[in-house]
N, C-alpha and C positions, 0 to 999 in steps of 0.2 A: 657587220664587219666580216672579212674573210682571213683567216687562217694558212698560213702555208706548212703541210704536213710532208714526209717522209714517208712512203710507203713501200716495203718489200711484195714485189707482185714474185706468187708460190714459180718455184723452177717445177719442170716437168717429171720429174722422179721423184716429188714430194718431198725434198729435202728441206725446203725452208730456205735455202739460199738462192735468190732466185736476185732480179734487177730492181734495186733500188731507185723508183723514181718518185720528185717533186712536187705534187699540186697544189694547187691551191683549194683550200675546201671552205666554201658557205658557211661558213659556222659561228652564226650568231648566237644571241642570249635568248634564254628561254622565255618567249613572250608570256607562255601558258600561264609560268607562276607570279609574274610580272601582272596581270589579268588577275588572274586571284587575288592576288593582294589589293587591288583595284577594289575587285569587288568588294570586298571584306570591309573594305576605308567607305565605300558609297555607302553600303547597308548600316554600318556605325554612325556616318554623319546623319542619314537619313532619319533614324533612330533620336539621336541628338535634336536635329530638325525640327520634330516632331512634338517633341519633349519640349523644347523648346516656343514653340510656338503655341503648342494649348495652355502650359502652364502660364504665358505672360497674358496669353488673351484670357485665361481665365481672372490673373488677378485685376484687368482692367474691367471687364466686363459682367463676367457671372457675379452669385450671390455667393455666401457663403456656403451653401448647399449647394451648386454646381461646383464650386471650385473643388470640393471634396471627390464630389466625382470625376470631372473632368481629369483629376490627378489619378485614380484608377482606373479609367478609361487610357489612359496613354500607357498602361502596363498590357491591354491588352490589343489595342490598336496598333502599336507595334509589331507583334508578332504577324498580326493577320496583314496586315501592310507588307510586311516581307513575303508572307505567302502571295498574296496578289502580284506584288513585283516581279517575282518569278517566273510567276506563270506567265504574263506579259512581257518577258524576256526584256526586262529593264538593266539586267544584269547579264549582259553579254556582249556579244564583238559590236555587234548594229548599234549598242546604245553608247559603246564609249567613242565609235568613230561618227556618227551622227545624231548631233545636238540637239536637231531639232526632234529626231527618232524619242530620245531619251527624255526631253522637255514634256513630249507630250503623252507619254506611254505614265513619267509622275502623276499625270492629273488623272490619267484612265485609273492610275493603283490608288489614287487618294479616295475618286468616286464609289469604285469596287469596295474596297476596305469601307465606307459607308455603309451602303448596300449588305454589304455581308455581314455588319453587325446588328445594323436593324432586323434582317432577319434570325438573327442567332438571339437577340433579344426579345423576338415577339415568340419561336420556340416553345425560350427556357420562360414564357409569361414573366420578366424581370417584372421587379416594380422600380426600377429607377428610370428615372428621364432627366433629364439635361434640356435647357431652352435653347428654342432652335438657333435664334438670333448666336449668341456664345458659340454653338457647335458649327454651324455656316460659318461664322468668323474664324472659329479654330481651321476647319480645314482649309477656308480662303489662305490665311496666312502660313500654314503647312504649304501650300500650293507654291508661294512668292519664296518661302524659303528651301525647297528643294530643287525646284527650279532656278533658282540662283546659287544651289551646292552646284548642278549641273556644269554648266557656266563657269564656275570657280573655277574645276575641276579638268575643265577641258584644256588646258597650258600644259598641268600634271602630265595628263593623259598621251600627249603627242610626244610630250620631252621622254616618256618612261616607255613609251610602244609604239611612237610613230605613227604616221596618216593612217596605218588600215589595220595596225594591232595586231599582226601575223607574221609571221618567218612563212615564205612561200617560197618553193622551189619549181621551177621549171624544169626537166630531163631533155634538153632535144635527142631524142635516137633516130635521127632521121625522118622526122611528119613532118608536118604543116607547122610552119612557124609557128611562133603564140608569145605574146608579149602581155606581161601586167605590169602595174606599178607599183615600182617599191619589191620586186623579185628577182630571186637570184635565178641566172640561167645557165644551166651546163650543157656539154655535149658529150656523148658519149665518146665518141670517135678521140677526142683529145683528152678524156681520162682513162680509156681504156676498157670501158665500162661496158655490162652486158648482163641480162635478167636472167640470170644463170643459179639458179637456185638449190641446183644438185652439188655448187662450188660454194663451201663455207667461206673462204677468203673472199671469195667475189661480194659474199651476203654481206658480209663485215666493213666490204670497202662501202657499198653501195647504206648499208646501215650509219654509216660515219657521213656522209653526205648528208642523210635525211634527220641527223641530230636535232631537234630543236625545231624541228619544222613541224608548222599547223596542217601545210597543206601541201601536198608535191603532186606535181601535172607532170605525164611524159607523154609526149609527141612521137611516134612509131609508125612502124608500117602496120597494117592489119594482121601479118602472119604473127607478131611478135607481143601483140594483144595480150594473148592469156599470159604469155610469162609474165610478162609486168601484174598483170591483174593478182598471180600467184604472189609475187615478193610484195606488193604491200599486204595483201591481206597478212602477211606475217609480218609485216611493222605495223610498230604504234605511230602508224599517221593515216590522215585522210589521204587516200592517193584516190588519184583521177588518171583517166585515158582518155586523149584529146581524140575525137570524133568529128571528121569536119561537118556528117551527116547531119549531126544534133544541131548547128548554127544554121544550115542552107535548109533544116526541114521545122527551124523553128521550136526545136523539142523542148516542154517546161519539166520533163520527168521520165524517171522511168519504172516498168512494173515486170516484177518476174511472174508467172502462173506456173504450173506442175511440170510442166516439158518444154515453157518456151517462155520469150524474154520480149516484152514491147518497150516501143518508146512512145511518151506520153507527149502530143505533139497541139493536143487542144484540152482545157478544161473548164472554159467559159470564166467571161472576164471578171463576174459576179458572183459571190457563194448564195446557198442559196437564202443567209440572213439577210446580205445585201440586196437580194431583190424582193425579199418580203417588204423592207424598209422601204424600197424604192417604190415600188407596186402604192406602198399606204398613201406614201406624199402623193404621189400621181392620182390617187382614187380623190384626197383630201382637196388638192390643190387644184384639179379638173373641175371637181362637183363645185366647189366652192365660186369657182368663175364663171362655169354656168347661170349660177341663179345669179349673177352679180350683174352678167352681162347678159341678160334675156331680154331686156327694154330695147338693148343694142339690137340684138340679133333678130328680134320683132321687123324692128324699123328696116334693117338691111334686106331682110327675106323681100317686105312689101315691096320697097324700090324699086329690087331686082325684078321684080312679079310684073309692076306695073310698065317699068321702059320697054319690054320686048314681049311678054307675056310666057316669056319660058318658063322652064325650070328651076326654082332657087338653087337649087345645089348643082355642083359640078364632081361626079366620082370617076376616079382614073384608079387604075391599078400601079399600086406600090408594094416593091418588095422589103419586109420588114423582117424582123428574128427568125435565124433558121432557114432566110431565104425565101419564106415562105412570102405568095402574092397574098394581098388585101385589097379593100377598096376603101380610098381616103376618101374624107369629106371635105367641099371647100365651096364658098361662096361663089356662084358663075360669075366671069369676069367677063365671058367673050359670047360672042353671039352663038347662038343654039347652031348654025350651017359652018361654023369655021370651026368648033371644037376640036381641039386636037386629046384624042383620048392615047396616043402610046407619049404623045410627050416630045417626038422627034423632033420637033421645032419651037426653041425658047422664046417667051416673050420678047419682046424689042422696042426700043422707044416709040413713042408714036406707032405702034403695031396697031393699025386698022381692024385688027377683029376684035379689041376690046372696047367695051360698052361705055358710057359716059359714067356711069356706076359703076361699071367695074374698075376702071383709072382710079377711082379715090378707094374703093376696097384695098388695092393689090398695092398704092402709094403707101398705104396706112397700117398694110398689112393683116386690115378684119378680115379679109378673105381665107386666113388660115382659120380663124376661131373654129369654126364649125367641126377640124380636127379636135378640140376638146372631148366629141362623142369617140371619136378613138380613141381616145386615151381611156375612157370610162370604160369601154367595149374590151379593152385588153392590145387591142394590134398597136398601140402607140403608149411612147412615155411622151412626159411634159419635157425632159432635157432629153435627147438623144443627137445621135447623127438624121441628120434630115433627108427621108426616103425621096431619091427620085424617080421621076418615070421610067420605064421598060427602056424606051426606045432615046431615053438623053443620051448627047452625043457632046464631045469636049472635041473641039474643031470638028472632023471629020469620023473620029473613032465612037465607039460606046467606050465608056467609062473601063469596065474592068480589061480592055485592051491595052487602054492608055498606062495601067496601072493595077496587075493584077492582087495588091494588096487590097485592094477596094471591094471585095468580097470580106473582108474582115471587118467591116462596118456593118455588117448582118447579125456579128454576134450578139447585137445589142438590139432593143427594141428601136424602133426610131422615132425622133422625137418631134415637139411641136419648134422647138430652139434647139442650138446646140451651139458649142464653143466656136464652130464656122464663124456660126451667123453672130454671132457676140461680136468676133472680128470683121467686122464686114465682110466677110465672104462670102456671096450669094448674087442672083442675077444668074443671068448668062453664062456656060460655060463656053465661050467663043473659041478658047485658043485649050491644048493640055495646060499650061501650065496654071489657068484658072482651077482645075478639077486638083493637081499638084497641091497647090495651096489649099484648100479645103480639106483635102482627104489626109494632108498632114494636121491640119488642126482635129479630126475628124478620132484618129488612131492616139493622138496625143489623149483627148478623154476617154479613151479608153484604159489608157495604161493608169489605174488606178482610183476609181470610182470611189467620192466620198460625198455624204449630205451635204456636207459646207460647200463642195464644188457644186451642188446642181443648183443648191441657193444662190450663188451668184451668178449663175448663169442666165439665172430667170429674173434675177435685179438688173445684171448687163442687159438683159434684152429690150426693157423697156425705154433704156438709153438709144437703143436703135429701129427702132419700128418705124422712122420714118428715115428711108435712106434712098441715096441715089439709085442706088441700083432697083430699088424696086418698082417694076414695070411691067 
């Protein structure tokens, strides 16, 4: 809601009588403590929740000797549950404005809080145990009932703090526009406003503005930078300085050192848990298809061997992680005198230089398997963006012309599949806006890497192995 306030701006002799004028001031309710209270209600139901669901599974399920425990187990389960929650920021802005956030961060604190007691009871050598069957039930049903407090709770949530749970202020003092939703927006110029810190009244007007607010952004010219930077660091608010540099160079951060100040513009799109995770599936999931499919890849080498007496393999240089070149492996499709090793010219229907074995290879897609040894080798994953040749061209450009974001598909290993090709995008890059389509699905799995996503990517694939496009 906004406020219309009175304010005596100071006369010039320091009298205190100076021009009384009218604004209107942003001055909402304190989301802060509105939040806390939130929180305070989640961590009690949860508690409840909890309480609730071992005691009933215990009286259906355990014996009389688990039930006894099971009831002292939820005096300590409790606590360690609210430690877990925490630390997974189940209890904060992200978890009351996004559902599914807070849905699934419940099942990471029900796991954790498992985890953590087993080993705090292998430690202390306890001698009590509980049957697993009762305690998998107890936390299954802990799972179904804090998951639906979540749920509940989300009606509360919006009516008491709104879509994004913040009071935000915008300052324009003359920058680069800046719009969010659900923010208040001032101007300096039409309150009279200015980051004048040496002026107690000014501080006072400008302190009466920032009441209640989470977060406040000013928009400024570059000379007027540090003064703003000075008055919030003396408010209790998160303030920000809108930098057009940090949007146009991509910045996720930034780092001060002893005499100078960077901005944090790359940090790879994977920590380095996520790519030991990743690394294991790829090691598991490679080796595993190897031995599965070696009768296959028997048969395919002799074929290949016997129609022309070339080479079975075909290796071209691909750029993968870091940019760095490699050499893929792949089934020869095309006659040993037409090979095209930079890649400058895409297969095509009825293309004359591919072999009678190579047409059902390249239709069927066995022509890639052979990349499995990449993936084992390290220069490949099983899910990625899929490396193309040096020299591919999207109409008449190379690729990162058409689309200089398409160097940001490096940062990832490249794969034997990847969300493209799930969508059928693949084949020929004839025209840009085939390369357009691709490299947006391509950027899209990157913004966010998870096990579940690469599992269905390698279940979609097998929906598509035989497709039009492949030629």
């Amino acid at each position: 809601m906004t406020t219309n306030h009175a304010f005596v701006l100071p006369s010039k002799d320091g009298s205190g009588t100076g021009d009384r004028r009218r604004f209107t001031l942003p001055l909402g309710p304190s989301l802060e403590r509105r939040r806390l209270q939130i929180y305070l209600a989640l961590m009690a139901f949860d508690a409840v929740g909890i309480a609730v669901a071992f005691l009933s599974v215990g009286r259906t399920l355990a014996t009389n000797n688990d039930r006894s425990i099971l009831a002292d187990l939820v005096l300590l389960f409790i606590p360690v549950y609210w430690a877990v929650a925490l630390s997974l920021r189940l209890y904060s802005v992200r978890a009351l404005t996004a559902l599914r956030f807070a849905q699934s961060r419940v099942v990471y604190a029900l796991f954790g809080t498992v985890t953590t007691l087993i080993f705090m009871a292998y430690l202390a050598h306890s001698p009590l145990t509980v049957g697993r069957l009762p305690m998998g039930v107890n936390v299954l049903a802990a799972a179904i009932v804090l998951v639906s407090i979540r749920s509940v709770m989300r009606r509360f949530v919006l009516l008491r703090c709104g879509p994004t749970a913040e009071n935000v202020l915008i300052i324009d003092d003359g920058g680069v526009p800046v719009r969010l939703p659900g923010a208040w927006t001032i101007k300096t110029r039409e309150h009279n406003l200015k980051p004048d810190f040496c002026d107690p009244h000014m501080l006072d007007r400008l302190g009466l503005f920032m009441t209640n607010m989470d977060r406040v952004l000013v928009s400024c010219e570059p000379e007027r930078r540090a003064a703003w930077a000075m008055i919030f660091k003396g408010s209790n608010v998160s303030g920000e300085i809108v930098d057009p540099d940090v949007h146009s160079l991509g910045v996720v951060g930034a780092r001060r050192g002893h005499s100078f100040g960077t901005l944090v513009v790359s940090v790879g799109p994977l920590s380095a848990l996520d790519r030991a995770i990743k690394r294991a599936m790829d090691i598991a999931t490679a080796g595993s298809a190897l031995l599965f499919l070696l009768p296959l890849l028997i048969c395919v080498a002799i074929l290949i061997r016997v129609e022309d007496g070339g080479p079975v393999f075909f290796l071209q240089q691909r750029q993968g992680r870091n940019n760095r070149l490699f050499w893929i492996y792949k089934f020869r499709s095309m006659r040993v005198q037409q090979l095209d090793l930079t890649g400058a010219r895409s297969a095509s229907r009825d293309d004359e230089r591919v072999t009678r074995i190579g047409r059902i290879i390249r239709r069927t897609s066995i022509d890639e398997l052979p990349q499995l040894i990449n993936v084992l080798r390290g220069n490949m994953s099983v899910v990625g963006p899929r490396p193309h040749a040096i020299g591919s061209l999207a109409g008449n450009k190379p690729f990162w012309e058409v689309d200089p974001r398409y160097l940001l598909r490096h940062s990832l290993k490249p794969g034997l599949t990847g969300l493209a090709q799930v969508r059928g995008l693949r084949g020929a890059t004839d025209t840009e806006i085939d390369l357009t389509h691709r490299l947006q699905a391509d950027l899209e799995y990157l913004d966010g890497w998870t096990v579940l996503r690469d599992v269905k990517i390698i279940l979609g694939t097998i929906k598509v192995l035989l497709h039009d496009k492949a030629f």
